[in-house]
C-alpha positions as CSV (number, residue, x, y, z in Angstrom):
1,X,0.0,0.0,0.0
2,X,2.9,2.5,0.6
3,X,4.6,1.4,-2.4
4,X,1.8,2.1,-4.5
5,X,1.1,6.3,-2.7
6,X,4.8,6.5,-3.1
7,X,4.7,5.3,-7.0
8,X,1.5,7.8,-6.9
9,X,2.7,10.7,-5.5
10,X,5.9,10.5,-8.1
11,X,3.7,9.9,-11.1
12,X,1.8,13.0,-9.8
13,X,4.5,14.8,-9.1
14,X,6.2,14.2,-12.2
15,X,3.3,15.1,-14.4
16,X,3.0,18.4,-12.8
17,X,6.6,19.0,-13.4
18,X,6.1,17.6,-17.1
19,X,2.9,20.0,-17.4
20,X,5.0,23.2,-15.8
21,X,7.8,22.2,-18.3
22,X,5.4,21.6,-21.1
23,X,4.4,25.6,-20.5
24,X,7.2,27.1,-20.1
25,X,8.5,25.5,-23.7
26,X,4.6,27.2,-25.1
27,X,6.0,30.4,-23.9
28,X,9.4,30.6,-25.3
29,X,8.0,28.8,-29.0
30,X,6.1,31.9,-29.4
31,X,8.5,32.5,-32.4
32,X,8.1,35.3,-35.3
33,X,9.8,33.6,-38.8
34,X,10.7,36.3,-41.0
35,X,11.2,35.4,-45.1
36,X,13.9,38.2,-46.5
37,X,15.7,38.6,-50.2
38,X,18.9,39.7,-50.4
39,X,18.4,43.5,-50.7
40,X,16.2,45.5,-48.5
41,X,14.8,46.8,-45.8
42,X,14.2,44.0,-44.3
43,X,18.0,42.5,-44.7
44,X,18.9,45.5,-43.0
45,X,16.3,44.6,-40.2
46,X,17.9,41.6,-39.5
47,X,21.5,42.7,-39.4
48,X,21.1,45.5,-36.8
49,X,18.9,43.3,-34.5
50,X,16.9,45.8,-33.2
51,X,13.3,44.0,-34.0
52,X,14.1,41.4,-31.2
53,X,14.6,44.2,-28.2
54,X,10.9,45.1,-29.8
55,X,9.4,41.8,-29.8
56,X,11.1,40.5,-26.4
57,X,9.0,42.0,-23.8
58,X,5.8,40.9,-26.3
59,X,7.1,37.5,-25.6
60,X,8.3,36.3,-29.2
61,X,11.1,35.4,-30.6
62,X,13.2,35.5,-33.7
63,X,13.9,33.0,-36.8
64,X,15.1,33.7,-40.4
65,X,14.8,32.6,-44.0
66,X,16.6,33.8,-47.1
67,X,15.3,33.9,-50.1
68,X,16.2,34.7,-53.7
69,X,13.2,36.7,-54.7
70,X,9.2,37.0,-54.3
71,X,7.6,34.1,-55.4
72,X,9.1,31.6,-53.5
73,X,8.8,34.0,-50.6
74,X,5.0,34.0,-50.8
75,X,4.7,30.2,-51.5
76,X,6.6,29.9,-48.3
77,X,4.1,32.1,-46.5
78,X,1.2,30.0,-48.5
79,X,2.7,26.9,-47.0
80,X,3.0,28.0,-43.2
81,X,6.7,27.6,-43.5
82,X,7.1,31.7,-42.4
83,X,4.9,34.3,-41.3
84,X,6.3,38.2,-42.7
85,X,7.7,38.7,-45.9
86,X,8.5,41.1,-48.3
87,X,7.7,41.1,-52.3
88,X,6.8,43.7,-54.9
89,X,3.8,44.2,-56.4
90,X,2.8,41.2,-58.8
91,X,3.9,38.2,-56.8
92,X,1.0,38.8,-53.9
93,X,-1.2,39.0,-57.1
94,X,-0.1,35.5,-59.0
95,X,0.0,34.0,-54.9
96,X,-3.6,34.9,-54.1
97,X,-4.8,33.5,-57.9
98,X,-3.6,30.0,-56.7
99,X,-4.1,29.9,-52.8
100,X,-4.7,33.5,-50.4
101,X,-3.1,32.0,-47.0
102,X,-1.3,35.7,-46.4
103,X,-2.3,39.3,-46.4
104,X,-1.3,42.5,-46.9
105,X,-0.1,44.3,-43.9
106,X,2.1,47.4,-45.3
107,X,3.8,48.8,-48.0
108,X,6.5,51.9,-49.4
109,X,6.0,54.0,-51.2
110,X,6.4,54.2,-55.0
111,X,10.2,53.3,-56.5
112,X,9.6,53.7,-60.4
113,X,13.3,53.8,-61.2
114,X,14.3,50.8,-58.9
115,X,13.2,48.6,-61.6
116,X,13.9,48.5,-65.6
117,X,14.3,46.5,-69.1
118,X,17.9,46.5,-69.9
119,X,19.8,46.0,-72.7
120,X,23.4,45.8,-73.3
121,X,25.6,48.5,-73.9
122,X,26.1,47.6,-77.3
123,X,22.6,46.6,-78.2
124,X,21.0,47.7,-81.2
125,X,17.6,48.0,-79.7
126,X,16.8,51.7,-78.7
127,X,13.3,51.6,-77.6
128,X,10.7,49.3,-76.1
129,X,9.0,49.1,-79.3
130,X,12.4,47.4,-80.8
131,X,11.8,44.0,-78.2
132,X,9.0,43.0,-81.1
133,X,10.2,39.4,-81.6
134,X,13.2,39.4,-78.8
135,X,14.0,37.5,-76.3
136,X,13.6,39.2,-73.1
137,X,14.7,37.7,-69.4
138,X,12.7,38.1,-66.3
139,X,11.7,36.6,-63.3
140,X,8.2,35.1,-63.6
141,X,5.4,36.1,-61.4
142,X,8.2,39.2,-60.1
143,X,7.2,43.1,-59.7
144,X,9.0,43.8,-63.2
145,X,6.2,41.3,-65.0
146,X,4.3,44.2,-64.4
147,X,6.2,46.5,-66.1
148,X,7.3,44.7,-68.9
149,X,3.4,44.3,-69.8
150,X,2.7,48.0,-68.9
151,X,6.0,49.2,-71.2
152,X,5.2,47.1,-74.3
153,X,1.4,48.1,-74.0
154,X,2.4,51.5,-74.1
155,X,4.6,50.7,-77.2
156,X,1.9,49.3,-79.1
157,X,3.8,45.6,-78.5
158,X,1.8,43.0,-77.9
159,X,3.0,40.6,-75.0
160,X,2.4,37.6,-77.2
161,X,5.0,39.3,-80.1
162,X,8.2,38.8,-77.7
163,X,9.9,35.6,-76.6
164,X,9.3,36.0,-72.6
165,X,12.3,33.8,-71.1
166,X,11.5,33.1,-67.2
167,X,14.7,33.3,-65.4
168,X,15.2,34.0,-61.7
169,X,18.4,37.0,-61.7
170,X,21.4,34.8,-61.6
171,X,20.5,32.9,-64.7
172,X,19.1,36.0,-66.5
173,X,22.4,37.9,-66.1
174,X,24.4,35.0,-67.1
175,X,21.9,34.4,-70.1
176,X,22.3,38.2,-70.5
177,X,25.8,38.8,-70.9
178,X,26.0,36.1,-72.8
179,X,23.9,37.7,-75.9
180,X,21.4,34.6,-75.2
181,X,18.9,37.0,-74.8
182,X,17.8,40.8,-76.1
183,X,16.8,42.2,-72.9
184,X,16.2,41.7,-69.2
185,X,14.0,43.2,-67.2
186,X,15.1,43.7,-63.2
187,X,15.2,45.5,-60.1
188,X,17.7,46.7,-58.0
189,X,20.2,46.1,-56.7
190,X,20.7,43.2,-59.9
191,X,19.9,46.4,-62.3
192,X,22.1,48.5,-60.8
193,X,24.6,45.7,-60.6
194,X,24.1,45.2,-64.0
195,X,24.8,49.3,-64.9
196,X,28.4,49.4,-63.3
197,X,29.6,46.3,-64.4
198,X,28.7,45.7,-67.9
199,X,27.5,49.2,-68.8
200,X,23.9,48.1,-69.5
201,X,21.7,50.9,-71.0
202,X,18.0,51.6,-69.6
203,X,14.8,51.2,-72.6
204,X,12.8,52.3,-69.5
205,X,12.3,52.2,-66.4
206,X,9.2,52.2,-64.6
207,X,8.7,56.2,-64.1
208,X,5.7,57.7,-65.2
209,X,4.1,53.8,-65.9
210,X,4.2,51.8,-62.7
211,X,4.4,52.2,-59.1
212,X,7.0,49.2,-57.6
213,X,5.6,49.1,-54.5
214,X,6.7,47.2,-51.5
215,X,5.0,45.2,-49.7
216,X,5.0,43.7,-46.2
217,X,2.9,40.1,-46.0
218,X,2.1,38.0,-43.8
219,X,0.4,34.7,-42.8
220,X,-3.4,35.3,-42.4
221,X,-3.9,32.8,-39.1
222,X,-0.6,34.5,-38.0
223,X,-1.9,38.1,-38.2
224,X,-5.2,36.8,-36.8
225,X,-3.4,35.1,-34.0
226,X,-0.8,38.2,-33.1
227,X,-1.4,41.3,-34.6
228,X,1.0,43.1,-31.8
229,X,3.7,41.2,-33.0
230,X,3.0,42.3,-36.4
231,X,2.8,45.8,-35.0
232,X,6.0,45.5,-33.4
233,X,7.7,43.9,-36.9
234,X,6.3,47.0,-39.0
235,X,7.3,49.3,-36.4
236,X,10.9,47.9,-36.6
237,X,10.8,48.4,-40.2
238,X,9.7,52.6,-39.9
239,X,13.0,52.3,-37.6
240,X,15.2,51.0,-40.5
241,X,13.7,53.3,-43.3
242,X,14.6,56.4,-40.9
243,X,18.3,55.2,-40.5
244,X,18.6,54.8,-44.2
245,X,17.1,57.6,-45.5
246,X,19.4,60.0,-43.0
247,X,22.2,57.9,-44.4
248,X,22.4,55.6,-47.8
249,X,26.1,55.3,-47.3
250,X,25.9,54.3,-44.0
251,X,23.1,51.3,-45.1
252,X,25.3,50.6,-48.0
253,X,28.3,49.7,-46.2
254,X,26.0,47.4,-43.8
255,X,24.3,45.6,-46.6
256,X,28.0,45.6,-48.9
257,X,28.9,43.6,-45.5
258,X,26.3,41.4,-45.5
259,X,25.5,40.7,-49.4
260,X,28.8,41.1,-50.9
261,X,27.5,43.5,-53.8
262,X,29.8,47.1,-53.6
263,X,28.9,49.8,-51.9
264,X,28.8,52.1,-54.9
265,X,26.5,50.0,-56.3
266,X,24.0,49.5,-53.6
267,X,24.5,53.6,-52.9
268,X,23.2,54.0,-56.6
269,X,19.9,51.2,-55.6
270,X,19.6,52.9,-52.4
271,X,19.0,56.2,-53.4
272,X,16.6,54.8,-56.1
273,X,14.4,53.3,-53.4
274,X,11.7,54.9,-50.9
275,X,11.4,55.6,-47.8
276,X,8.0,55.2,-45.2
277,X,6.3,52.3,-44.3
278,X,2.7,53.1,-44.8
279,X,-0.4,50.9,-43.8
280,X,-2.2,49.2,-46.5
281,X,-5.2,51.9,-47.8
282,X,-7.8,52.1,-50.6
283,X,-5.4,53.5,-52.8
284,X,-2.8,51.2,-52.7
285,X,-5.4,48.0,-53.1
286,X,-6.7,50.0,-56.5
287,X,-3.3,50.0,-57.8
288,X,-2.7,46.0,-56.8
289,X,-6.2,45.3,-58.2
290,X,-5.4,47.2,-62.0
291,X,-2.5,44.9,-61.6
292,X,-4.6,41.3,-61.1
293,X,-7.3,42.7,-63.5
294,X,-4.7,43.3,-66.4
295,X,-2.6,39.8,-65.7
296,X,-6.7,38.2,-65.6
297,X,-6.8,39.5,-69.4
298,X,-3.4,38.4,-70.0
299,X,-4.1,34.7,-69.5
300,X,-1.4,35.0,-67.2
301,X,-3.1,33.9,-63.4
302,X,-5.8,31.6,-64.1
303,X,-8.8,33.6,-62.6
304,X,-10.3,37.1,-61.5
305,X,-8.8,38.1,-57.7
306,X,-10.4,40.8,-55.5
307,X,-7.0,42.3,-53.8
308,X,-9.2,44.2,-51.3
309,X,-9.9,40.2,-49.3
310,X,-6.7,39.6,-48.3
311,X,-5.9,43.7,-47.2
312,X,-5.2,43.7,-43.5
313,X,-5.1,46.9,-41.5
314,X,-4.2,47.1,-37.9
315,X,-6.9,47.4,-35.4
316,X,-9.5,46.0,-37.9
């Protein structure tokens, strides 16, 4: 009989340590996983450290992922793999056509020259109008998509008259030195990678015919589950864009540090980009939704999308 209170008042004892153990791991997994590319804001974010002093006495902690551009950003976010990203304006769009498990949370303001269709220095082709039957590199689903659609439009190109070669940036600058293809349209800091080392000429950039905005994503059941902490991320990020705005040589050195591009090339993106995280409004969501409705007409995502469903705004 005492054997059997002893063995009893162990097991007890022990679940209650398992159960206090068991809670005290719940409150240090409450974890913030943050998707970044390798230019930005965001990059910058990480390097200085300052969003964990925000997010510590919230609770949260800390992870990040790389990754080489938009798209596979958003599919992470799609799969619950990350919760906060960062993408420009068309991959949200070709995302929500297949599956809307993210929303919009922020964005910056318009950078019309941080994007462009290049062609090398010694190219023939002087105007949009000349990529009628080209070859021309990008990035599918990316922010320049947009513009290369928007620029041959205003040419009086059709989309369907060029050879559209889907590349993510390494490969398209590889293809593009090598004369494999006519053009390539991309955004800093590739493009103005592509500038100072290989004297690569501008058709056009994006001033006067699209916006490249940034936006800030994240996972909808996230966002549902911890606005603050969302809050606290975009608050961090209004940080950074101060810091770099008062100083682009200062960020440039930083990110020179961290990506290995120069700093006289990153000064030139830099000062190309904007500066003010902003919370998602109806203007903005107009702008994304000319964006879906024109790709809907293309053929190019596979249904009609209503950007305002997946808008989030803080406090709502």
């Amino acid at each position: 009989m005492n054997f059997t209170r002893r063995t009893l008042g162990a097991l007890t004892l022990g679940a209650i340590a398992v159960g206090l153990a068991a809670g005290t791991a719940g409150a240090e997994d409450k974890i913030v996983r943050i998707g970044y590319q390798k230019y930005g804001n965001v990059i910058l974010l990480k390097n200085k450290g300052t969003l964990e002093g925000k997010l510590a006495p919230l609770g949260y902690k800390v992870e990040w992922s790389e990754f080489p551009s938009g798209p596979p950003l958003i599919e992470a976010l799609n799969a619950g793999a990350i919760d906060f990203g960062h993408a420009g304006e068309a991959p949200p769009i070709f995302a929500q056509a297949a599956s809307a498990q993210f929303v919009y949370v922020a964005h910056e303001p318009p950078a019309p020259k941080g994007e462009a269709i290049l062609v090398p220095k010694n190219s023939p082709l002087k105007s949009v109008a000349d990529l009628k039957g080209k070859k021309v590199a990008l990035n599918k689903g990316s922010n320049v998509h947009y513009l290369l659609v928007k620029a041959l439009e205003k040419a009086g190109v059709s989309y369907a008259d060029i050879h559209p070669q889907f590349l993510a940036p390494a490969d398209a600058r590889a293809a593009f030195e090598s004369g494999q293809v006519d053009a390539w349209v991309i955004w800093d800091p590739y493009q103005a990678s592509a500038e100072v080392a290989t004297g690569a000429k501008t058709l056009r950039d994006g001033t006067g015919l699209v916006a490249n905005t940034q936006f800030y994503l994240a996972s909808k059941s996230f966002v549902q589950n911890n606005p603050k902490a969302i809050e606290a991320v975009i608050a961090a990020l209004k940080d950074v864009d101060e810091s770099v705005k008062g100083n682009t040589n200062a960020a440039a050195k930083e990110l020179s540090a961290a990506i290995g591009i120069p700093v006289p090339v990153l000064e030139i993106a830099l000062n190309r980009q904007s500066y003010d995280v902003k919370p998602i409004d109806d203007t903005v969501i107009a702008d994304q939704q000319k964006i879906a409705d024109t790709f809907f007409k293309l053929g190019l995502i596979p249904k009609a999308i209503n950007v305002k469903d997946i808008a989030w705004r803080a406090g709502s």
